[in-house]
Structure formats: structure tokens, C-alpha cells
C-alpha positions in Angstrom: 0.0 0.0 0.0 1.3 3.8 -0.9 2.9 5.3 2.0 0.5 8.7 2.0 1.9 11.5 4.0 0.3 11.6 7.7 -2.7 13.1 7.4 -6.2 12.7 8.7 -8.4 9.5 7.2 -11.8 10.3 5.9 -13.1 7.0 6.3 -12.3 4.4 8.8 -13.0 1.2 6.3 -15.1 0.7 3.8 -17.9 -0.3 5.9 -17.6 2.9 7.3 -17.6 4.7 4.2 -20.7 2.6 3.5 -22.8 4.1 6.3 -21.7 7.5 5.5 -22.4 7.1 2.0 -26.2 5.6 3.7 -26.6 8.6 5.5 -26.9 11.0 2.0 -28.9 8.6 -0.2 -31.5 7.7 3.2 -32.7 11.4 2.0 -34.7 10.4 -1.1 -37.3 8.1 -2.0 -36.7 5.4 -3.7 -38.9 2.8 -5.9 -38.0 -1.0 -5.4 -33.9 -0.2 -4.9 -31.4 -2.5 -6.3 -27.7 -1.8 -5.6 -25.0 -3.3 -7.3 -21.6 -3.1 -5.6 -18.9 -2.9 -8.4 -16.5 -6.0 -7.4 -14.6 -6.6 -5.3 -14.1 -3.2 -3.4 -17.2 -1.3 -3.6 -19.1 -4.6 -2.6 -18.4 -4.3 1.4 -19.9 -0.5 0.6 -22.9 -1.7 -1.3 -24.1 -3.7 1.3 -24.1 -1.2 3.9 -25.8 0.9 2.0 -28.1 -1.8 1.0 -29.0 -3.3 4.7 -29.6 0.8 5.4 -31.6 1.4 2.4 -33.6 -2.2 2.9 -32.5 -2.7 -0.8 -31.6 -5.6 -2.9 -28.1 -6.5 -3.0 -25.9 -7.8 -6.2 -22.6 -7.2 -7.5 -21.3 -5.6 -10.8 -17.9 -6.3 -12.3 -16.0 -4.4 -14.6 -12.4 -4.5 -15.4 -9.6 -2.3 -16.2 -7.9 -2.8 -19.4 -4.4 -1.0 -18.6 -1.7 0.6 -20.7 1.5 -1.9 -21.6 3.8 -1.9 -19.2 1.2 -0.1 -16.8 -1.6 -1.9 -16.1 -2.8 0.4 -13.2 -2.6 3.2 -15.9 -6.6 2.8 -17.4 -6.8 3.7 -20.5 -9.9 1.3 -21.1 -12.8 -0.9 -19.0 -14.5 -3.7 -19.9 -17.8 -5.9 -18.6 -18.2 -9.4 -18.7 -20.9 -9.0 -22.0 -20.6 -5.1 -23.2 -18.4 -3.6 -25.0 -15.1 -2.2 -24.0 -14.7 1.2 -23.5 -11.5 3.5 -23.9 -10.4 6.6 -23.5 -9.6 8.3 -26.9 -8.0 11.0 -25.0 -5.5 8.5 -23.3 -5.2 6.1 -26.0 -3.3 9.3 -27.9 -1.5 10.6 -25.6 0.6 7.2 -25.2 -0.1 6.0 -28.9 -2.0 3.3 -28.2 -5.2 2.3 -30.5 -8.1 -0.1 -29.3 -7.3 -2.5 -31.8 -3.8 -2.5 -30.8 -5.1 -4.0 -27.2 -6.8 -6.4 -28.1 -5.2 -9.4 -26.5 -5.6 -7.2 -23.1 -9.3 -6.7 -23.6 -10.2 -10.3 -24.4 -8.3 -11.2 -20.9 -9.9 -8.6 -19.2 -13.2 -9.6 -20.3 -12.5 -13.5 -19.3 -11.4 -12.5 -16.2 -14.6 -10.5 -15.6 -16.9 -13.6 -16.6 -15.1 -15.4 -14.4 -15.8 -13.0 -11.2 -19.1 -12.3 -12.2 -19.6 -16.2 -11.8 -18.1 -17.2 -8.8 -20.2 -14.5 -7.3 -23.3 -15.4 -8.6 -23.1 -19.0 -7.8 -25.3 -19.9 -9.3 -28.1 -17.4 -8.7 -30.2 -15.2 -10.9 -29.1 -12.0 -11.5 -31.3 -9.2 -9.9 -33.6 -7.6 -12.0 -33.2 -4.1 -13.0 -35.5 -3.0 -15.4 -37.7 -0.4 -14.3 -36.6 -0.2 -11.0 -34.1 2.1 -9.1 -29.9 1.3 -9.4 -27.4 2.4 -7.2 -23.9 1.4 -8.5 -22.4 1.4 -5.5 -18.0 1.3 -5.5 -15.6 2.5 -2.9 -14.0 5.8 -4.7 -14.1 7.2 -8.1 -11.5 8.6 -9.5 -10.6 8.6 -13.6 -14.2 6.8 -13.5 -13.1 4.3 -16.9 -14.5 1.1 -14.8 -17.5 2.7 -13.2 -18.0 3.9 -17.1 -18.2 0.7 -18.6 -20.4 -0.7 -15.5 -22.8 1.9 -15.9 -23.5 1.4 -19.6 -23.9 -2.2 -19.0 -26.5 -1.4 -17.0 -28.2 1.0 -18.6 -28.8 -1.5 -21.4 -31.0 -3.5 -18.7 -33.6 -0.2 -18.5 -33.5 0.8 -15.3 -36.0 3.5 -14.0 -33.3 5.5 -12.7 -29.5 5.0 -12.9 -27.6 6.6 -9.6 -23.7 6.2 -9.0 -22.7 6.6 -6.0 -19.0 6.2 -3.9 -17.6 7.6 -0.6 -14.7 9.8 -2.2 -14.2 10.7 -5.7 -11.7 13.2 -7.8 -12.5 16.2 -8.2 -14.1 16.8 -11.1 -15.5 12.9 -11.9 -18.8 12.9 -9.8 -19.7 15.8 -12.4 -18.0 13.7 -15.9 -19.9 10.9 -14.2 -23.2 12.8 -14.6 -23.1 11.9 -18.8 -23.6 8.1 -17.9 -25.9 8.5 -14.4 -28.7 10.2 -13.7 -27.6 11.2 -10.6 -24.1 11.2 -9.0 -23.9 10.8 -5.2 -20.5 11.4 -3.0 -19.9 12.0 0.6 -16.5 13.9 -0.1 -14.5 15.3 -3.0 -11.2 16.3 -1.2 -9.2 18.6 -3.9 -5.7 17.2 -3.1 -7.1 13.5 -4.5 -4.4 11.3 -5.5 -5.6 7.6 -5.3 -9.0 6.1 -3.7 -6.9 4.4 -0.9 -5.7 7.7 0.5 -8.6 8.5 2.2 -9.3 5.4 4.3 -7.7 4.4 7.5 -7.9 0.3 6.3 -8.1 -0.6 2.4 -6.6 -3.8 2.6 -7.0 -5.6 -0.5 -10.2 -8.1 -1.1 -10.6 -11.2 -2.2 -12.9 -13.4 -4.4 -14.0 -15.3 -1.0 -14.7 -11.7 0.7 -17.2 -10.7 -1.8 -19.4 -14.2 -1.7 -19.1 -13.6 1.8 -21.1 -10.6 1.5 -23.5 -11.4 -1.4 -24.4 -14.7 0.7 -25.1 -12.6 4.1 
């Protein structure tokens, strides 16, 4: 994990970030809720929230499809059925063209089908159409993953489509706004570097802490 400079935590965990993030959407009304936590960290969010909110619970994945040689680097998201999505802006600045990764797209999108079921087990998805989504992650920040999640859900004709995190950038709850109909954040500290900076534990989750979560 980053060594941040000392500095006050916003959340505790994401649990925590969770309830905070429950306390701003318990303000609205909403018809028959689903929320979808975005897999694997915005999962122990999404079910706070959903508990709180007395919503459905499921889990989304999409998966970043990063630049050669720097894979954290997105320059492109994927789902497990959608298409891929890239950043045109970031594909030129490093000379990159979709076509050009397409080895790391179809590996992204296997490894996606693959989460997607191990976490379903089995079950039926939830149904979304004309009902209320939250897509529910732990931070947003160049927003490429929560991108390609959203559209993906959108295709399934949801009443409303909200996106909602802890922390984001600044600037991405608003860029967020062309794929949601709504954008909900507890915080948007201005000297945002990386999601992890702004929670006291983000220790890394696995495959087994998700089904955990779904099956409770």
C-alpha cells in the first residue's frame, strides 16, 4: 500500500464509508432499490448501504484494461458482455489504439466472466428493469471502470441509474453525470491522489470476501 503523507483519514473502512455514504442517499425516496456493488471493493460498501436502504443487493464487475507496461494506468474498461470502453484522449497521448489492445481486452473480459460467476453461484441476477440502481463502488476517480459498468446497466432499463461512492476526484462525480442520472458522494477532497488515501484500512479483497457478503 502507498505510504501517504500523515494526514487525517476520511473513512475508517469501507464499511464505514458505507454508512456514511447511507446517511446521504436515506434522504430520497426510492422505488423497489437494487444496488450493485462494483466488485470486489465497492461490494463491502454496497451492502451497507443496501441493509440501510432495505435494498436488494448484487454485485457488478467491470475490469480495467491498462496501458502496456502499466496496467494500473486505465486507459480502457471492460464488462463481462458489453463492449469495451476506452479513452480516446488516453489512448493518444501514449499512442495506443483499441485495436492494438486487443489481447488485453479479451483477458480482461475473461477475467470478468469469471468473477461475475463465482459471485453469482449460481443465482439469478437481480432484476433491474424499471426499478431504481445504485452502483455502488468504494472511490471514483478517472471513473473508466464505473463507465463501462454503468453502460452495461443501462442496457438493462433501469427506471433511474444513480452512481454513488464515498470519495471521488474532483471533477469525476460531475464527468460521471453523462452516464448516471444522478451522482452521489460524501466527499470530494481537492488534493485527491488515489482512492486508498482517504481510508484508514483498504486492505486488498478477495474473491472469498465478496461471496461472503452477497451470501449474508
Amino acid at each position: 500500500m502507498p505510504a501517504w503523507p500523515a494526514r487525517p483519514r476520511i473513512f475508517a473502512d469501507r464499511e464505514d464509508g458505507g454508512r456514511r455514504l447511507a446517511g446521504e442517499l436515506r434522504r430520497r425516496a426510492w422505488a423497489d432499490p437494487v444496488v450493485l456493488g462494483l466488485a470486489r471493493g465497492g461490494v463491502p460498501v454496497a451492502a451497507v448501504v443496501a441493509r440501510r436502504l432495505g435494498a436488494e443487493l448484487d454485485v457488478a464487475v467491470a475490469r480495467k484494461i491498462g496501458a502496456p507496461g502499466h496496467r494500473e494506468y486505465g486507459v480502457g474498461a471492460v464488462t463481462p458482455d458489453g463492449p469495451a470502453i476506452y479513452d480516446e484522449t488516453g489512448l493518444r497521448a501514449l499512442g495506443l489504439t483499441a485495436a492494438g489492445l486487443a489481447r488485453a481486452e479479451n483477458r480482461e473480459r475473461a477475467e470478468a466472466r469469471r468473477r461475475l460467476e463465482r459471485y453469482r453461484a449460481g443465482r439469478a441476477p437481480a432484476a433491474l428493469t424499471g426499478r431504481d440502481v445504485l452502483l455502488v463502488d468504494d472511490g471514483l476517480a478517472t471513473g473508466v471502470t464505473a463507465t463501462a459498468a454503468l453502460r452495461d446497466v443501462r442496457a438493462a432499463h433501469p427506471r433511474t441509474l444513480v452512481f454513488a461512492a464515498p470519495v471521488a476526484a474532483p471533477g469525476a462525480a460531475a464527468r460521471m453525470l453523462r452516464e448516471a442520472d444522478d451522482v452521489v458522494c460524501v466527499a470530494e477532497p481537492p488534493d485527491f491522489r488515489a482512492v486508498g488515501q482517504w481510508y484508514a484500512d483498504f486492505r486488498q479483497l478477495g474473491d472469498d470476501d465478496v461471496l461472503d457478503l452477497l451470501i449474508r
